[in-house]
C-alpha positions in Angstrom: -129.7 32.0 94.9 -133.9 31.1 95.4 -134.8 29.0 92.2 -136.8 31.6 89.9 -139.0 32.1 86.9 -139.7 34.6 84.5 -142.8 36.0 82.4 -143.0 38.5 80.2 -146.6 39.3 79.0 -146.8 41.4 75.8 -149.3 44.0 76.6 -151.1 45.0 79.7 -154.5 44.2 81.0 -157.4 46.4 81.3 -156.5 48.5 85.0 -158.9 49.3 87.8 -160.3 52.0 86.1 -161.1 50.4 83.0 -162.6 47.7 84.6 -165.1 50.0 86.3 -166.3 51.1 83.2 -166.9 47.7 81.4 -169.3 45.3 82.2 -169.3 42.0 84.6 -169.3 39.9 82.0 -166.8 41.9 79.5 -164.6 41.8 83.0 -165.0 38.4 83.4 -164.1 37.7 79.1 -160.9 39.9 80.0 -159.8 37.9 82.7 -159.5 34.6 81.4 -158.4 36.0 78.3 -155.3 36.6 80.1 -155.4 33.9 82.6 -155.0 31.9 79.3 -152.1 34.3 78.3 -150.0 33.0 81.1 -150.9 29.6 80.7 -150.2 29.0 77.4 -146.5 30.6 78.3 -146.1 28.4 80.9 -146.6 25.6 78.7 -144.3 26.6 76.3 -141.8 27.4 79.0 -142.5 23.8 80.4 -141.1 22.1 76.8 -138.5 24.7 76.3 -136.6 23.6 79.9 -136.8 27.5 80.7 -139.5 26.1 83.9 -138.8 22.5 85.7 -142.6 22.4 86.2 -142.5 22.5 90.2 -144.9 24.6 92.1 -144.1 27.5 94.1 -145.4 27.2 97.6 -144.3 30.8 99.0 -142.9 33.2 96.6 -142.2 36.6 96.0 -144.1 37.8 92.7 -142.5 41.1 91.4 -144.6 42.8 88.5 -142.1 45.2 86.5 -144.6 47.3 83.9 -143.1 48.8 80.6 -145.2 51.6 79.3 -144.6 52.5 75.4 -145.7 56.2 76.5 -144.9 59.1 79.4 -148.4 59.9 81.6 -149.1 59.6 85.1 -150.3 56.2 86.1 -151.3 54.6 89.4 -150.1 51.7 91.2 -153.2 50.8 92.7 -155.3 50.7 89.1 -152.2 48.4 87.7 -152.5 45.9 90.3 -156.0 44.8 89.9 -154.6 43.6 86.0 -152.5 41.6 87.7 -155.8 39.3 88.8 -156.4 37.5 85.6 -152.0 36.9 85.2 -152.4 35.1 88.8 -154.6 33.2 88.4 -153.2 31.8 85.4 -150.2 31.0 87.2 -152.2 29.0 89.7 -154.1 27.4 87.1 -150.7 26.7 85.4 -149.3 24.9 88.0 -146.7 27.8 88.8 -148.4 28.9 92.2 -149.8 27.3 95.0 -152.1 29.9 95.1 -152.3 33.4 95.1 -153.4 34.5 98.7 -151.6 36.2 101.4 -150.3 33.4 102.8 -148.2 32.0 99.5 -147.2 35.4 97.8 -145.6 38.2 98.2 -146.8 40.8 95.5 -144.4 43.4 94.5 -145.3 46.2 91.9 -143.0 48.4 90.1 -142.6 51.2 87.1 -140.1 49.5 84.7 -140.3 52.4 82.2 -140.7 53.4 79.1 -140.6 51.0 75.8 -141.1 52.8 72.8 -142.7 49.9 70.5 -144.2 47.6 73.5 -146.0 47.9 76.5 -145.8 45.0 78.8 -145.3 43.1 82.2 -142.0 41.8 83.0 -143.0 39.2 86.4 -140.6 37.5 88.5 -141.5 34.8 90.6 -138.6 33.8 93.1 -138.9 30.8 95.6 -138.9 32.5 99.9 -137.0 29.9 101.7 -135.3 27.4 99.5 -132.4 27.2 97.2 -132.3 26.8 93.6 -131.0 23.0 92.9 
């Protein structure tokens, strides 16, 4: 079984289409507002034992996202809120990087969650063994 880790972020991040309507620098605030989401869990995963702190040099990242109401949503608008969540995991130590040639990025609809919205991500280790 590949040695994996996973996040769950309370709440989703502004999508493509939102961040077409907001400014550079209000896209930019939003960002690292949840880059910092992702490293702060990491560090609390860290002292908890749930992460042994190694990097992930090629991985498959698998973004499940829980809605807490029915309506048509795209894919395509959902993955650029995924920026901000990546790069926190590279600034966390977690990934390598988050380029083509380290990750695999897979999105998915989780479904519906009444009283929270969220991201459930999994990042699993390509070509090694959990130890």
């Amino acid at each position: 079984m590949p040695r994996q880790v996973l996040i769950s972020v309370v709440g989703i991040p502004p999508s493509g289409n939102d961040t077409t309507r907001n400014s550079r620098w209000q896209n930019a605030e939003d960002k690292k507002e949840w880059q910092h989401v992702v490293q702060w869990q990491l560090i609390q995963m860290r002292r908890s034992g749930e992460w042994d702190g190694r990097r992930f040099n090629h991985a498959t990242v698998r973004a499940e996202f829980w809605f807490s109401e029915r309506r048509r949503r795209d894919p395509d608008n959902h993955a650029a809120c995924l920026k901000g969540l990546l790069d926190g995991m590279v600034h966390g130590g977690l990934l390598t990087d988050d380029d083509f040639e380290h990750i695999e990025l897979q999105i998915a609809y989780g479904g519906i969650r009444k009283r929270r919205s969220g991201i459930d991500i999994t990042v699993s280790a390509i070509g090694e063994e959990a130890s």
